[in-house]
DOBA-815498 format. One line per field, with one value per residue (C-alpha): residue in three letters; chain; x, y, z. Coordinates in nm, 4 decimals, always signed. Each point is the difference from the previous one (the first is absolute). Layout:
type = (ALA, ...) $
mol = (A, ...) $
c1 = (X, ...) $
c2 = (Y, ...) $
c3 = (Z, ...) $
***
This chain:
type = (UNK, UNK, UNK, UNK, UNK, UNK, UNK, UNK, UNK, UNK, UNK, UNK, UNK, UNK, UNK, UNK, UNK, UNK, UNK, UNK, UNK, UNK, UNK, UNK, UNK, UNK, UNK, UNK, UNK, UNK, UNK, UNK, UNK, UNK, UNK, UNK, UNK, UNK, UNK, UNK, UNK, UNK, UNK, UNK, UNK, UNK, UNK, UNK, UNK, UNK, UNK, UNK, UNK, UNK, UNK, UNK, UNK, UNK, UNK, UNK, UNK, UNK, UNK, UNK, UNK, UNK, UNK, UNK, UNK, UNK, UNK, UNK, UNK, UNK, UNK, UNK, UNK, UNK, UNK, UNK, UNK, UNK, UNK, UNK, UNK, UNK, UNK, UNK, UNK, UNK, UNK, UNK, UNK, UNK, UNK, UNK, UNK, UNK, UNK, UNK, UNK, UNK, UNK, UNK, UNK, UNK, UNK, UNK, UNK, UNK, UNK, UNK, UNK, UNK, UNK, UNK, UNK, UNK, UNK, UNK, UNK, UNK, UNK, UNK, UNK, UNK, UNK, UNK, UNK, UNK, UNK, UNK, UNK, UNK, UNK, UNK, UNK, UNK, UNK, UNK, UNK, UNK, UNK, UNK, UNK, UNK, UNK, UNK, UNK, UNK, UNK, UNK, UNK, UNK, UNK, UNK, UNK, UNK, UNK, UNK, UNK, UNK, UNK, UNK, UNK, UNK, UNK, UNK, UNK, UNK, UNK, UNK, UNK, UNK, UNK, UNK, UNK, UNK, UNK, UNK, UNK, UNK, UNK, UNK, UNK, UNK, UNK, UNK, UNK, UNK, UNK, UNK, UNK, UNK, UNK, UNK, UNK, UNK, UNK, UNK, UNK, UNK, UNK, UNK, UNK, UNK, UNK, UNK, UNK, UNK, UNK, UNK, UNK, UNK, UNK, UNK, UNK, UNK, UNK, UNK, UNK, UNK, UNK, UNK, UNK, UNK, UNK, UNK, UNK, UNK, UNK, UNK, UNK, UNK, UNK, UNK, UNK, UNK, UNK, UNK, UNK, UNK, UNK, UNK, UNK, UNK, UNK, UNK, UNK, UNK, UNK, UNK, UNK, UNK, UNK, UNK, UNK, UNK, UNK, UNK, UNK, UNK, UNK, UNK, UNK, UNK, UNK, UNK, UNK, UNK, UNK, UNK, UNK, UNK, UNK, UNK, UNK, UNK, UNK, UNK, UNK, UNK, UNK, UNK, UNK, UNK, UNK, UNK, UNK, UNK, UNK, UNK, UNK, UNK, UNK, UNK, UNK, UNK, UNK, UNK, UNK, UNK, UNK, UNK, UNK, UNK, UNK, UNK, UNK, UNK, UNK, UNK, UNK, UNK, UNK, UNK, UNK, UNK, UNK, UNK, UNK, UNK, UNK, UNK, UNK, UNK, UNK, UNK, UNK, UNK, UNK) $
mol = (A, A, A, A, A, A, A, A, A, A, A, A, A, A, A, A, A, A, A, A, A, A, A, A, A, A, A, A, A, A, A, A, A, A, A, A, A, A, A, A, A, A, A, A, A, A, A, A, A, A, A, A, A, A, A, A, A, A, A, A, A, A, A, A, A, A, A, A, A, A, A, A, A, A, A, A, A, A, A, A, A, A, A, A, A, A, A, A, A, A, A, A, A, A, A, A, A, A, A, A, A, A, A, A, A, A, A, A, A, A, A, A, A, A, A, A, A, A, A, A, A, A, A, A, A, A, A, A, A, A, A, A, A, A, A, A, A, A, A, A, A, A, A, A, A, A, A, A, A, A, A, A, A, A, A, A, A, A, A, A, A, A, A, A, A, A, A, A, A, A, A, A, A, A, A, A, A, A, A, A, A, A, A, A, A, A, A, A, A, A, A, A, A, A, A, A, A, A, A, A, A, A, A, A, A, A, A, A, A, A, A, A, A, A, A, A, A, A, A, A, A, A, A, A, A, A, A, A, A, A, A, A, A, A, A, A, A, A, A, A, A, A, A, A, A, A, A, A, A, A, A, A, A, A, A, A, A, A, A, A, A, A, A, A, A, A, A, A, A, A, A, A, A, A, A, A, A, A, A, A, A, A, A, A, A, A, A, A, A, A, A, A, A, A, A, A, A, A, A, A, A, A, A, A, A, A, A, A, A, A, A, A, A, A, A, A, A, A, A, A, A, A, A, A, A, A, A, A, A, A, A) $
c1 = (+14.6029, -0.3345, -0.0847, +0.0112, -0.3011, -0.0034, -0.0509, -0.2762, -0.1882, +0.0747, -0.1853, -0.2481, -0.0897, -0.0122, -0.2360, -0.1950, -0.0006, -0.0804, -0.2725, -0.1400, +0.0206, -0.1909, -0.2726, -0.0290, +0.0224, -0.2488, -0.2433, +0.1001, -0.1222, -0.3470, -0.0807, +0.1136, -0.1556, -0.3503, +0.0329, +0.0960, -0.0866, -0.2493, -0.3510, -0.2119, +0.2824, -0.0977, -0.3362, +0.1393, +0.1577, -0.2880, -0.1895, +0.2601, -0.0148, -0.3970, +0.0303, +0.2669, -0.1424, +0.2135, -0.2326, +0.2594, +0.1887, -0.2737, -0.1393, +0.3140, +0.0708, -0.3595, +0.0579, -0.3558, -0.1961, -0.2493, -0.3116, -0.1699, -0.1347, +0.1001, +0.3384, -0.0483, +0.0604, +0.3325, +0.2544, +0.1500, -0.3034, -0.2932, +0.1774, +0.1392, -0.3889, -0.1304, +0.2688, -0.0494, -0.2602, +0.1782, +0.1240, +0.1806, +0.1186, +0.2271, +0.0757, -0.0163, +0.2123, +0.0464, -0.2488, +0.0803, -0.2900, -0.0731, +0.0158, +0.1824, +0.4323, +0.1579, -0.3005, -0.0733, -0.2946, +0.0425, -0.2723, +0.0041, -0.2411, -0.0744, -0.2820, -0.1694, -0.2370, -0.0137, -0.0751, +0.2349, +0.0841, +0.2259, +0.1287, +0.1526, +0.3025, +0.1944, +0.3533, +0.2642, +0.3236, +0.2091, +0.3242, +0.3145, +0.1602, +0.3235, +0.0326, -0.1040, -0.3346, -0.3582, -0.1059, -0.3861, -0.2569, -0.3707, -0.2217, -0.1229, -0.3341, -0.2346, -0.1398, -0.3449, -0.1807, -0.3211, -0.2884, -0.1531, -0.3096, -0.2382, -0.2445, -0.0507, +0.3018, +0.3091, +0.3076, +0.0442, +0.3016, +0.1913, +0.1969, +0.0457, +0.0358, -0.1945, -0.1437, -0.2269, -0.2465, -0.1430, -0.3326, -0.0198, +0.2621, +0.4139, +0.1993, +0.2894, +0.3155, +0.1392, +0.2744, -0.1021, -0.0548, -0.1934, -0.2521, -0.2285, -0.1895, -0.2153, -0.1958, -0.1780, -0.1797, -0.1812, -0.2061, -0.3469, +0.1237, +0.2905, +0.0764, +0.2774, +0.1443, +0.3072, +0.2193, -0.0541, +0.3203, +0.1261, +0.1761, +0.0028, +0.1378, -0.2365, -0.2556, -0.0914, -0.2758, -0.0560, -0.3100, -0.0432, -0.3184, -0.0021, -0.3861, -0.0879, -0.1575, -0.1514, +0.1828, -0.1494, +0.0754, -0.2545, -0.2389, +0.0487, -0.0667, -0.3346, -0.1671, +0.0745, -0.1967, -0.2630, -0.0491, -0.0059, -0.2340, -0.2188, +0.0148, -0.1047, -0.2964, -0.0916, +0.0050, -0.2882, -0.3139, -0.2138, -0.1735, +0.1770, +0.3207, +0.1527, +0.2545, -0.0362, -0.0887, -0.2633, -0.3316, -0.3105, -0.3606, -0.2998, -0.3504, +0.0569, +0.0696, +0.3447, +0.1728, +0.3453, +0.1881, -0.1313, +0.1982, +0.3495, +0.1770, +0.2934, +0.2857, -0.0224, +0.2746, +0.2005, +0.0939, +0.3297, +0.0787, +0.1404, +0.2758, -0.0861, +0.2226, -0.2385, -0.0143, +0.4130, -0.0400, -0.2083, -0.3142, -0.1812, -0.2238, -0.4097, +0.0067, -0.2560, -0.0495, -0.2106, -0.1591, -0.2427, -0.2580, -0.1619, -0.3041, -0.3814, -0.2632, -0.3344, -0.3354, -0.2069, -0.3395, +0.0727, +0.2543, +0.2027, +0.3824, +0.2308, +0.3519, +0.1353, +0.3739, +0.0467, +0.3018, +0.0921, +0.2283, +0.0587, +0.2253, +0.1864, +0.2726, +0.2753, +0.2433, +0.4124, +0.2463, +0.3716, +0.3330, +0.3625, -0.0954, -0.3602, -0.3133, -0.3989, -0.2898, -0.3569, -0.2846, -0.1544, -0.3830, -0.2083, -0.1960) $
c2 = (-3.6448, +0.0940, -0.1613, +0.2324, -0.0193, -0.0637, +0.2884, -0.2249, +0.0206, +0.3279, +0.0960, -0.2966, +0.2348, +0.3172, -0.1241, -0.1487, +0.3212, +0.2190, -0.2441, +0.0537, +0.4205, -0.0360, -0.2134, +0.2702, +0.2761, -0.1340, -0.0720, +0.3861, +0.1127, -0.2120, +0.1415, +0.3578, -0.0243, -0.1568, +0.1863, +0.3827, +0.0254, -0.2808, +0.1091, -0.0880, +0.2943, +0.2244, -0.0083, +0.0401, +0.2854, +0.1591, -0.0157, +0.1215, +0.3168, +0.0124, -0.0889, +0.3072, +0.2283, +0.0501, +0.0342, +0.0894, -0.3263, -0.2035, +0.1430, -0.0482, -0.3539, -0.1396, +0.1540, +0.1533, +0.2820, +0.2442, +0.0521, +0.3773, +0.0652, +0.1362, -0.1311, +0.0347, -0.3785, -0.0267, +0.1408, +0.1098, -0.0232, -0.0656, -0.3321, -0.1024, +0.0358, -0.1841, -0.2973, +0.0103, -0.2457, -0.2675, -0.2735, -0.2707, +0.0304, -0.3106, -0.1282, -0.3672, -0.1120, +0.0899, -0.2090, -0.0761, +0.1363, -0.2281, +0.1333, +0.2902, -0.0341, +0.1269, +0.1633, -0.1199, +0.0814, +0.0682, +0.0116, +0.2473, -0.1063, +0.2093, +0.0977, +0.3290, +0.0570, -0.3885, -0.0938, -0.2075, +0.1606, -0.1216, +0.2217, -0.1575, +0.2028, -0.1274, +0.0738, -0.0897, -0.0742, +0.2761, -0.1252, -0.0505, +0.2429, -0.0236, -0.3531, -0.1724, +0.1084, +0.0236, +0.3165, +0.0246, +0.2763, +0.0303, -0.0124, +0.3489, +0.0648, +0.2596, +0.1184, -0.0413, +0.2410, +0.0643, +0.2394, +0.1831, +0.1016, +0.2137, +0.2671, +0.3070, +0.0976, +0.1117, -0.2047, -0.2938, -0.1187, -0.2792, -0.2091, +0.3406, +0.2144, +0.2240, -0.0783, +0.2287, -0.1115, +0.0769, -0.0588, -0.1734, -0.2536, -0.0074, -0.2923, -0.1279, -0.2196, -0.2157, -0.2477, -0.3720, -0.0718, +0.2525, +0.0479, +0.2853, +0.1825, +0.2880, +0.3290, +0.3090, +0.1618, +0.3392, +0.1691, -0.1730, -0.3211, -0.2677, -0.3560, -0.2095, -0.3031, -0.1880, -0.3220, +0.0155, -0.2798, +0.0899, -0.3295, -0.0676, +0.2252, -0.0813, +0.1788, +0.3424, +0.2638, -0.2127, +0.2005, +0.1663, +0.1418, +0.1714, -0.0237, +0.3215, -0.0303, +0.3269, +0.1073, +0.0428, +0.3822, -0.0167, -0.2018, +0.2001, +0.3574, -0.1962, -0.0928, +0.3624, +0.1347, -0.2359, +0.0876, +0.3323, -0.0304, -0.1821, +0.2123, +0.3255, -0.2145, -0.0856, +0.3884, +0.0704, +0.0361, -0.1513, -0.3287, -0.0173, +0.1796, +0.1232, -0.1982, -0.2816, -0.3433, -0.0141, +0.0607, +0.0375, -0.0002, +0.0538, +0.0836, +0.1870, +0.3252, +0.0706, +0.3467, +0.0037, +0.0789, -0.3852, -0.1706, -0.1121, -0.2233, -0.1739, -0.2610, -0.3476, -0.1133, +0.1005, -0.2104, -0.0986, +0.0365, -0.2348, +0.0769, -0.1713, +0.0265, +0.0316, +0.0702, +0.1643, +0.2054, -0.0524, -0.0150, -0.0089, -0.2894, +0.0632, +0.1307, -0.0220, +0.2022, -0.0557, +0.2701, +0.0785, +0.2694, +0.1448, +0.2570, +0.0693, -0.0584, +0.1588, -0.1656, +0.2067, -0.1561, -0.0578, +0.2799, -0.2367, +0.0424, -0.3465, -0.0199, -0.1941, -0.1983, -0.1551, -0.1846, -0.0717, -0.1097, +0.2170, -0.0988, +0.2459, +0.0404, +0.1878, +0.1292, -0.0326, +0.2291, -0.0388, +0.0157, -0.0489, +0.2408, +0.1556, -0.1257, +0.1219, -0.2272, +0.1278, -0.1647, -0.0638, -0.1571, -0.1402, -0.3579) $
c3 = (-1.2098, -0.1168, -0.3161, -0.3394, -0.2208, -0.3617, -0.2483, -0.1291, +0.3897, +0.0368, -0.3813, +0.1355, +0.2840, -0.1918, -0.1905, +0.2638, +0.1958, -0.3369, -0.0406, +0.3522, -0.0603, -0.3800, +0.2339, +0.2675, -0.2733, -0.1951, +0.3045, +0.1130, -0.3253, -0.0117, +0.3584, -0.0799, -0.3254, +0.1714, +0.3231, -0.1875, -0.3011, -0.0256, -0.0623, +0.2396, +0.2010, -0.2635, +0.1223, +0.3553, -0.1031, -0.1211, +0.2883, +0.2153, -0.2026, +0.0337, +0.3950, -0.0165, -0.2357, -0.2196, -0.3295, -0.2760, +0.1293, -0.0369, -0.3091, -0.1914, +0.1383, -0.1257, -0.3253, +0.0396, -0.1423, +0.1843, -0.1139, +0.0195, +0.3583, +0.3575, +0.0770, +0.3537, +0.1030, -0.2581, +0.2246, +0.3796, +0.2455, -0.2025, -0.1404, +0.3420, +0.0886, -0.2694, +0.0631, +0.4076, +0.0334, -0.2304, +0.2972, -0.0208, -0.3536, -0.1650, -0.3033, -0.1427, -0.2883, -0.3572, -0.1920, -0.3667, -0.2389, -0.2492, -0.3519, +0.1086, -0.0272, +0.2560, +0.1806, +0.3366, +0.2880, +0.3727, +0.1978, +0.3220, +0.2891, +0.3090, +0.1754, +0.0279, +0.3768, +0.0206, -0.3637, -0.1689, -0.3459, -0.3256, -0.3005, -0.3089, -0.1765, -0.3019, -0.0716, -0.2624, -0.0715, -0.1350, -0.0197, +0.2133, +0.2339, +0.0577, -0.2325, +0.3170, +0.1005, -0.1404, -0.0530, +0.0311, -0.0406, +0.0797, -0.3692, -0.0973, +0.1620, +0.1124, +0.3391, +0.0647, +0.1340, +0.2472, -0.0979, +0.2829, -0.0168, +0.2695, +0.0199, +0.2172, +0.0121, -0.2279, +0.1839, +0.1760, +0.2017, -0.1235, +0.2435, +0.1657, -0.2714, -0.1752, -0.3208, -0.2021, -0.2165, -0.3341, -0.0401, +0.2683, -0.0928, +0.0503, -0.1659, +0.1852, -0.1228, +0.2435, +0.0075, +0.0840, +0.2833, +0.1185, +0.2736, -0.0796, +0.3314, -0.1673, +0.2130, +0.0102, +0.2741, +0.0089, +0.2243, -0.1208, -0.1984, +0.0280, -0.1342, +0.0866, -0.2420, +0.1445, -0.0998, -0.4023, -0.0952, -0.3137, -0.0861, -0.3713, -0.2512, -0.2556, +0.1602, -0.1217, +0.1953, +0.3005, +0.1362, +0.2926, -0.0039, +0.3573, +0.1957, +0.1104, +0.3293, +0.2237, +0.2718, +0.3889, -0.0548, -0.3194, +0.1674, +0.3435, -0.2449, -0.1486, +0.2890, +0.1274, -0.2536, +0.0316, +0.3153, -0.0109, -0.3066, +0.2529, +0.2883, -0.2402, -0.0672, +0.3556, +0.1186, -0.2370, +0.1703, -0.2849, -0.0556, -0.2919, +0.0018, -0.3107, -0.2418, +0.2375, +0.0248, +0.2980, +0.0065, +0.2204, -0.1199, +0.2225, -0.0022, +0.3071, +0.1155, +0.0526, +0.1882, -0.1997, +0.3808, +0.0914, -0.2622, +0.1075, -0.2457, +0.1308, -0.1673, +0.2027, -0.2605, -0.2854, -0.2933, -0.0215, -0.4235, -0.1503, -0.3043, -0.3096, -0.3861, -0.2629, -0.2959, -0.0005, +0.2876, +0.3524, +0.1761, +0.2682, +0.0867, +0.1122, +0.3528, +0.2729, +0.2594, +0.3638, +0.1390, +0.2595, +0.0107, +0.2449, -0.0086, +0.1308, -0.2410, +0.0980, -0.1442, -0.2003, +0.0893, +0.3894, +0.0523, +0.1962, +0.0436, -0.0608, +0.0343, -0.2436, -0.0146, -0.3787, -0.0589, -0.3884, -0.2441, -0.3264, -0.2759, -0.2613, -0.2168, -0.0276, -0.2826, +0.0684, -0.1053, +0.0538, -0.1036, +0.1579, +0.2497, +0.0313, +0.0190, -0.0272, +0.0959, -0.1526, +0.0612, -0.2657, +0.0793, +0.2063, +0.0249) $
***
């Protein structure tokens, strides 16, 4: 016969298994507590809903307020853009900020094309859920935002999108982190500004001050007219043909039907901003002329072949799309 126990062994191992139960419950509750609604997976959370684009989500989890602007990068595509090029995100742990009760920091670190980046975010404790678990929420901030600035044109495209301007500039809220890849091209002029990190959100009108540079269309159109500015002024039959830069002087008799001007090479121009808009730098030009000089004392006939350089300037004209070279002098 099996042996009976005791009430008192029987209430000894109650208690020992009750005991056993409050340990795992307890533990349960510290990891569900840490691992769910523990901070540092607040900030998780958050960045799933930037990675997924879900704005609204996002916005009302971090407790933040936008600032006037374009709101193109906040939500659906534009913020899935703006969060593609964060990598390797994790989070360390809650750190305690001293001075401040129940306020703690995590730190996010991830890299964005190959740079290893950090951003700080502070949340506090708000209380229990559920009499079990923390309840934490991010402290009340607001989103920075990037100013965008270019000239020649009216828009610019903003990871993607569209963006119009206002006097040449467009401000932008974003959520943090952001990577910020700005635009514009037009027939003449283009710039191109790509891998701006947004990664604090104490900063406010991170510039972007776009660098207009010609395109090979505009520089293609000037040399064009340059050309053809310089081929008018080889077809004139003159020593010194009109509005342009070369010259001929002699003490010699000249029939107008001898003198052949011809270009031996044209001046590539060369784009220059100044002064707000753009110019064109001093240009030089080779030529070669040809033509039978007949002396006035011997009445002998020489054929002549004069090869010379001749410098001049020209004025530039352009917008978006047109352009109009004039020359302007001669040296």
């Amino acid at each position: 016969m099996s042996e009976r126990l005791s009430p008192t062994r029987v209430a000894a191992i109650w208690a020992a298994a009750l005991v056993v139960l409050a340990v795992v419950a307890v533990s349960v509750i510290a990891l569900v507590n840490q691992r769910v609604f523990g901070p540092a997976q607040m900030v998780k959370t958050l960045h799933s809903h930037l990675v997924n684009g879900e704005g609204a989500r996002a916005l009302g989890l971090l407790n933040a307020k936008v600032p006037p602007g374009n709101a193109l990068l906040l939500d659906g595509e534009g913020l899935k853009a703006a969060s593609a090029d964060i990598k390797d995100f994790t989070v360390g742990e809650p750190e305690e900020i001293p001075g401040a009760e129940d306020t703690v920091k995590v730190v996010a670190s991830y890299s964005v094309h190959g740079v290893e980046q950090q951003t700080s975010y502070q949340l506090r404790n708000a209380g229990n859920r559920w009499m079990f678990f923390d309840e934490w929420e991010f402290i009340p901030t607001t989103l920075p935002t990037v100013a965008i600035s270019a000239n020649t044109t009216n828009e610019v495209v903003v990871n993607s999108r569209p963006a119009p301007l206002v006097k040449g500039r467009a401000t932008v809220p974003v959520f943090v982190p952001a990577v910020i890849d700005t635009s514009f091209a037009t027939p003449n002029f283009a710039a191109d500004s790509r891998g701006l990190a947004v990664t604090d959100f104490a900063k406010k009108d991170t510039a972007v001050k776009l660098r207009t540079q010609p395109t090979k269309k505009l520089q293609d159109e000037v040399n064009k007219q340059i050309n053809a500015y310089l081929d008018g002024c080889a077809e004139q039959q003159v020593l010194m043909p009109a509005g342009c830069p070369m010259s001929y002087s002699t003490t010699a008799r000249v029939q107008s039907d001898s003198i052949h001007w011809s270009i031996l090479g044209y001046p590539p121009a060369e784009i220059v901003s100044f002064d707000g808009g753009w110019a064109l730098r001093p240009l030089t030009v080779k030529v070669r002329l040809e033509l039978t000089e007949q002396d006035l004392r011997t009445g002998r006939y020489t054929e002549q072949t004069i090869d010379n350089d001749f410098g001049f300037t020209a004025s530039l004209r352009a917008n978006t799309t047109k352009v109009s070279v004039t020359p302007v002098s001669s040296e």
